[in-house]
SEDREN-664455 format. One record per atom (N, C-alpha, C): x, y, z. Coordinates in Angstrom, 1 decimal, always signed. Example, Ala and Ser with C-alpha at 12.3 -4.5 7.8 and 13.67 -1.06 7.14 Angstrom:
2
{bavo {+13.2; -5.7; +7.8}}
{bavo {+12.3; -4.5; +7.8}}
{bavo {+13.2; -3.3; +7.8}}
{bavo {+12.8; -2.2; +7.1}}
{bavo {+13.7; -1.1; +7.1}}
{bavo {+12.9; +0.0; +7.9}}
This chain:
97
{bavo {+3.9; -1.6; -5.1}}
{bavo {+2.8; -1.9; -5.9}}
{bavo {+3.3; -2.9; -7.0}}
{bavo {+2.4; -3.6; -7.5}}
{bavo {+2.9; -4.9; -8.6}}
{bavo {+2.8; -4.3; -9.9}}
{bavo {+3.5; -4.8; -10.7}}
{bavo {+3.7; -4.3; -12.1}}
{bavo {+2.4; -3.9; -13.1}}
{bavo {+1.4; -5.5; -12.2}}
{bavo {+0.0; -5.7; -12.7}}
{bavo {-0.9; -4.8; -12.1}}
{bavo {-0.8; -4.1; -10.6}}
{bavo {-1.7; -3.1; -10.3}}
{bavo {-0.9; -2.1; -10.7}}
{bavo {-0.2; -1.4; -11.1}}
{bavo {+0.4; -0.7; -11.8}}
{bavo {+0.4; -0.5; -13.2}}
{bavo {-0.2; -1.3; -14.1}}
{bavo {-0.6; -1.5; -15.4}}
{bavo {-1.8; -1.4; -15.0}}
{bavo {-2.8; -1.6; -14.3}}
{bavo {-3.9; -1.3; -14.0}}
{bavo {-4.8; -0.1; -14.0}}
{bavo {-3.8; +0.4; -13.2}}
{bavo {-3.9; +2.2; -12.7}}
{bavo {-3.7; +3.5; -14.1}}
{bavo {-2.5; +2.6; -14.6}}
{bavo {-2.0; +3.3; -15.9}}
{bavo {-3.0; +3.4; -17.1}}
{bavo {-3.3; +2.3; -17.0}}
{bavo {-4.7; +1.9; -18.1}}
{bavo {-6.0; +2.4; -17.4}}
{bavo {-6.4; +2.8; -16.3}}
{bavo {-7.3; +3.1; -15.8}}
{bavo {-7.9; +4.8; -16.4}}
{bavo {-6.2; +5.6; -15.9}}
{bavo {-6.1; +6.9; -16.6}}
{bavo {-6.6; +7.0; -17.8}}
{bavo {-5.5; +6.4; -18.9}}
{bavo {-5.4; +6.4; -20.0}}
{bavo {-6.9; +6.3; -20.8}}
{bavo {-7.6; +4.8; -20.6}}
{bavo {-8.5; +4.7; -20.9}}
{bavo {-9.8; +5.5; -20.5}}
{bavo {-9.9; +5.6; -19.4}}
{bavo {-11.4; +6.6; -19.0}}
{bavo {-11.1; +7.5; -19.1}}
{bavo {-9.9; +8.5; -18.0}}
{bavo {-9.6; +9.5; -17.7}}
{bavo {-9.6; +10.5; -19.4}}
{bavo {-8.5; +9.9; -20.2}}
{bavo {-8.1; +10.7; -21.0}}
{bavo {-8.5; +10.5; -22.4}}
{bavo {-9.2; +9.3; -22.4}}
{bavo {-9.8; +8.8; -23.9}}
{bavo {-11.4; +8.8; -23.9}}
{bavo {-12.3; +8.7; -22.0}}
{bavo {-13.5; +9.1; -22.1}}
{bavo {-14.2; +7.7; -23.0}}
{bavo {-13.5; +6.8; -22.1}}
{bavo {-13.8; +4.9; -22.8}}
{bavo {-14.9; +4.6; -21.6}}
{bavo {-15.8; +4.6; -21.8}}
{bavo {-17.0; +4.1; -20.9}}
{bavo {-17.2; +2.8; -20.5}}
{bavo {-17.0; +2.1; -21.7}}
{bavo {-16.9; +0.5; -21.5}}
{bavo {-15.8; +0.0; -20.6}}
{bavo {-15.0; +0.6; -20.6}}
{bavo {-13.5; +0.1; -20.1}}
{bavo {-13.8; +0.3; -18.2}}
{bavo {-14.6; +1.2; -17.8}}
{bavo {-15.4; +1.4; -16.5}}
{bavo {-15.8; -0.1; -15.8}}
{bavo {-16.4; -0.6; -16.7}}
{bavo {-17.1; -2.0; -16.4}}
{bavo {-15.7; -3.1; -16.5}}
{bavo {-14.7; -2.6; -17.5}}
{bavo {-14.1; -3.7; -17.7}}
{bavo {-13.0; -3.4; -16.8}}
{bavo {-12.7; -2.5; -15.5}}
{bavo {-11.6; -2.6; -15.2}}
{bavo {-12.4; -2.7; -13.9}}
{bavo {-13.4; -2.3; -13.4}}
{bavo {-13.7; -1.9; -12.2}}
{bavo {-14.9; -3.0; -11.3}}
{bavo {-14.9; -3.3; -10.4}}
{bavo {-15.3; -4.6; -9.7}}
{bavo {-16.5; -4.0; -9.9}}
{bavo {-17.8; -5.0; -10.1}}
{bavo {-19.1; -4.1; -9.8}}
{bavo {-19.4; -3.7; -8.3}}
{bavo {-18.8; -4.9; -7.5}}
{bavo {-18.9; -3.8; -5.9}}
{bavo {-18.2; -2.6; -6.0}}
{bavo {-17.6; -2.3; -6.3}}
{bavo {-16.7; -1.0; -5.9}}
{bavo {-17.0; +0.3; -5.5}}
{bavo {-16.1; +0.9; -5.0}}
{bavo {-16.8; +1.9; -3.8}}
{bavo {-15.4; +3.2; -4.2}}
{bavo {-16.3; +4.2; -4.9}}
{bavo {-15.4; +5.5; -5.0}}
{bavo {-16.0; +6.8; -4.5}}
{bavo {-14.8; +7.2; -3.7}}
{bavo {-15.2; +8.3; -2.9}}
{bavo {-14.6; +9.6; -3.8}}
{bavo {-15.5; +10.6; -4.0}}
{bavo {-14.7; +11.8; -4.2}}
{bavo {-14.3; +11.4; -5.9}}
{bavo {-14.1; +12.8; -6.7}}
{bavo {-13.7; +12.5; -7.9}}
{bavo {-12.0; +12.5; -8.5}}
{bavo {-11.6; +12.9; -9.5}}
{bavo {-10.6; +12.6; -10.1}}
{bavo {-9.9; +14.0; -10.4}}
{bavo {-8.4; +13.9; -11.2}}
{bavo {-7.9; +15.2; -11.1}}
{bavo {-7.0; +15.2; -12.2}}
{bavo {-7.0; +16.6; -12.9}}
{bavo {-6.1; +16.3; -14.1}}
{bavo {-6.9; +17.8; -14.8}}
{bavo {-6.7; +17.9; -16.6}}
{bavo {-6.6; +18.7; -17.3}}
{bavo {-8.4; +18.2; -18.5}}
{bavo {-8.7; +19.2; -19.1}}
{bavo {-9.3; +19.2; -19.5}}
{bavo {-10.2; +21.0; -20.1}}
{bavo {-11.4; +19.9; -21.1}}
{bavo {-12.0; +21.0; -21.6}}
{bavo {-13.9; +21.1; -21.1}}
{bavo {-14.8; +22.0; -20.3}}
{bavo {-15.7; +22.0; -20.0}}
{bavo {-16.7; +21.7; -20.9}}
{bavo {-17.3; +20.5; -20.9}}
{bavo {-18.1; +20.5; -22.5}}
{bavo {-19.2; +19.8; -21.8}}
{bavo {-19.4; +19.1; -21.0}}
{bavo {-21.0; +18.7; -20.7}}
{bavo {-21.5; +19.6; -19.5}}
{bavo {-22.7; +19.0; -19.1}}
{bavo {-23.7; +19.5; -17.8}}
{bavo {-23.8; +18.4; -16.6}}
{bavo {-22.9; +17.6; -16.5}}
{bavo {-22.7; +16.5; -15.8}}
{bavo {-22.4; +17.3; -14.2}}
{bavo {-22.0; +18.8; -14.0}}
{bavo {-21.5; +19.0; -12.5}}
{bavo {-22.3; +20.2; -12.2}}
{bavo {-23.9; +20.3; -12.6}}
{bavo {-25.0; +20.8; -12.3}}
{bavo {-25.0; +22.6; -12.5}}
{bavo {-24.1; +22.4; -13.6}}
{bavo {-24.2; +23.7; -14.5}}
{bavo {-24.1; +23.2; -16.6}}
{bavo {-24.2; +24.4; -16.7}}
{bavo {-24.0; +24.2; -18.6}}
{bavo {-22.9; +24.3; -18.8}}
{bavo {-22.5; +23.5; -19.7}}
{bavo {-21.6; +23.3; -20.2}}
{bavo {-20.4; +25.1; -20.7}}
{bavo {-19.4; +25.3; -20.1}}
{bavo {-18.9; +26.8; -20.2}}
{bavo {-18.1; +26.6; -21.4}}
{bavo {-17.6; +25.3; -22.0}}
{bavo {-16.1; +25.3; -23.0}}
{bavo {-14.9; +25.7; -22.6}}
{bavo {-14.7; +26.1; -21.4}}
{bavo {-13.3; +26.7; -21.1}}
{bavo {-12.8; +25.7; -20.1}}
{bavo {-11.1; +26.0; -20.9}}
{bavo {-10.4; +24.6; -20.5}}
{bavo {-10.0; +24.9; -18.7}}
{bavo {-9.6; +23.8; -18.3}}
{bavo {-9.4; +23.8; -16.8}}
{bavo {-8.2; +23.0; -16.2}}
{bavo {-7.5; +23.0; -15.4}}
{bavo {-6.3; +22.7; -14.6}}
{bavo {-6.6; +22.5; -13.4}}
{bavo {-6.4; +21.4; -12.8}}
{bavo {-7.0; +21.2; -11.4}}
{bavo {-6.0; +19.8; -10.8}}
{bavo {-5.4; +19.9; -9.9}}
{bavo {-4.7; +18.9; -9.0}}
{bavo {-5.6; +18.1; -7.9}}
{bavo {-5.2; +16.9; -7.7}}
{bavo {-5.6; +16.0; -7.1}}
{bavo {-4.5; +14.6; -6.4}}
{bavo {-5.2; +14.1; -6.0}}
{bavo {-4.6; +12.8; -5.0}}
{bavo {-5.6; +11.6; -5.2}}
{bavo {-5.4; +11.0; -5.9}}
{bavo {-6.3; +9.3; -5.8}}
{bavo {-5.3; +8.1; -5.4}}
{bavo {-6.1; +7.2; -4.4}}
{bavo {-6.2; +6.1; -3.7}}
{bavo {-6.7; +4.6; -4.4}}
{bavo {-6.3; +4.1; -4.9}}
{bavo {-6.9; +2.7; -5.2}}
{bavo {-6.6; +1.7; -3.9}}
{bavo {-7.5; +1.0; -4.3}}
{bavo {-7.9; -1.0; -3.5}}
{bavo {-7.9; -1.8; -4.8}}
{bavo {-6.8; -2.6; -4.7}}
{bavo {-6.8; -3.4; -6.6}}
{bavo {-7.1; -5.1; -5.6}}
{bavo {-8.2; -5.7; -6.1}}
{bavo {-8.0; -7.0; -5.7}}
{bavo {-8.8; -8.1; -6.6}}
{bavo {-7.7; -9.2; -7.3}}
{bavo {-8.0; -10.3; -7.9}}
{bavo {-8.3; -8.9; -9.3}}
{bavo {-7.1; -8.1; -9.8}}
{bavo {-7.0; -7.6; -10.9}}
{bavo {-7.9; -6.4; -11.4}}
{bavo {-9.4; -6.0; -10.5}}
{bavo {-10.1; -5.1; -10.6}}
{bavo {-9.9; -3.7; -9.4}}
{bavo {-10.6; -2.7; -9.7}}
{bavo {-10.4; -2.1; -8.8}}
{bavo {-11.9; -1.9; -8.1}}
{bavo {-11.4; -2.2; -6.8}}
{bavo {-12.6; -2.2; -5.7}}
{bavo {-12.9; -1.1; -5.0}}
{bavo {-12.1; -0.1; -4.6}}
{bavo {-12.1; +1.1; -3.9}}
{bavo {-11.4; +1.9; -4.5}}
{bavo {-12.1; +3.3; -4.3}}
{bavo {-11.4; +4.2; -4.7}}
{bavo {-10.9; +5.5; -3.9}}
{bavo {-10.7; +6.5; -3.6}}
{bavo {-10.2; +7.8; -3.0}}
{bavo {-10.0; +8.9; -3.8}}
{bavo {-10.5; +10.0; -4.0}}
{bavo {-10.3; +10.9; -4.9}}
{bavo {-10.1; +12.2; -4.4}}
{bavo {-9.4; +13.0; -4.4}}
{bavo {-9.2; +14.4; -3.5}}
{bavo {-9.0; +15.4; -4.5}}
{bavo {-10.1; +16.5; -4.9}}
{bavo {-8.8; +17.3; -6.1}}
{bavo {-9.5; +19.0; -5.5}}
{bavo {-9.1; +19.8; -6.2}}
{bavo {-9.3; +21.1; -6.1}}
{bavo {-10.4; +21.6; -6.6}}
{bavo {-11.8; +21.4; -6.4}}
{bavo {-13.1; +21.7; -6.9}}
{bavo {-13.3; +23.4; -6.6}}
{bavo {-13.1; +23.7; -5.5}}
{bavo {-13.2; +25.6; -5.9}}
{bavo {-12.4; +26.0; -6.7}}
{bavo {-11.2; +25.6; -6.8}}
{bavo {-10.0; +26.3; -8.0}}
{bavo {-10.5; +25.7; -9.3}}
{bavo {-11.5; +24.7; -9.8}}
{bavo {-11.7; +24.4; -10.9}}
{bavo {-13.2; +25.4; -11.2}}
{bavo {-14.1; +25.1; -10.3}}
{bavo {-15.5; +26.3; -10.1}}
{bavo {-15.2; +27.7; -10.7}}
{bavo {-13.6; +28.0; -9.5}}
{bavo {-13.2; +29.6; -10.2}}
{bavo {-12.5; +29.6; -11.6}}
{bavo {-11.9; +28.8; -12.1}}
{bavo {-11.8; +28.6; -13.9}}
{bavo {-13.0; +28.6; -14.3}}
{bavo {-13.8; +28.0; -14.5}}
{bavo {-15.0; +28.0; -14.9}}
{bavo {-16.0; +28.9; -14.7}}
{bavo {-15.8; +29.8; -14.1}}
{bavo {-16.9; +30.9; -13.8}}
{bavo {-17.7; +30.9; -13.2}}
{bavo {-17.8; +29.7; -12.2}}
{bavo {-18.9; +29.8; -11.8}}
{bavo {-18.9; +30.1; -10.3}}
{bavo {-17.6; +30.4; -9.8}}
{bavo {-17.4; +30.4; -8.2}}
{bavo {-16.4; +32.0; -8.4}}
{bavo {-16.8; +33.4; -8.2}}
{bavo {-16.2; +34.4; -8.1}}
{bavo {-16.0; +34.6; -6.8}}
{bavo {-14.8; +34.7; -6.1}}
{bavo {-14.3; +35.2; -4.6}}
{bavo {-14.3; +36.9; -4.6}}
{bavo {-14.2; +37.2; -3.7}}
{bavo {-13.9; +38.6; -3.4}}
{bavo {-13.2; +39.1; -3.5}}
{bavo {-12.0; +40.0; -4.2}}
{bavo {-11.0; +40.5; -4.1}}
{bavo {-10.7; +40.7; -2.8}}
């Protein structure tokens, strides 16, 4: 990978992921672009964005993301992360003992 899709990716995190920069969406990301599947990482439950209320309790959840970087934007995306293991942090998915 190039230093430049690599500062790309880095600032991608940084900016959306972890600072919740909305503008920086538009400014990093092709408007065709095509993302599959979401993102993965740490955090605290505070909106209604994943078709429940907001619970406040923090979450831990692993993932694998895929970029397509072309002419400095990102065009494709790939996202794989643990959505039952984050449901069951959150309370909303109880298994069976």
């Amino acid at each position: 990978m190039s230093s430049e899709n690599k500062a790309l990716i880095q600032r991608w995190f940084d900016e959306v992921w972890t600072r919740g920069s909305v503008p920086s969406i538009d400014a990093l990301m092709a408007p065709s672009c095509m993302v599959h599947g979401l993102g993965s990482g740490t955090g605290t439950h505070r909106g209604n964005g994943l078709g429940f209320s907001a619970t406040n309790r923090p979450i831990r959840f692993s993932g694998m993301t895929f970029a397509r970087i072309q002419d400095g934007k990102l065009v494709e995306g790939w996202n794989v992360f643990d959505q039952l293991g984050m449901l069951q942090q959150l309370g909303i998915v109880n298994l069976p003992a």
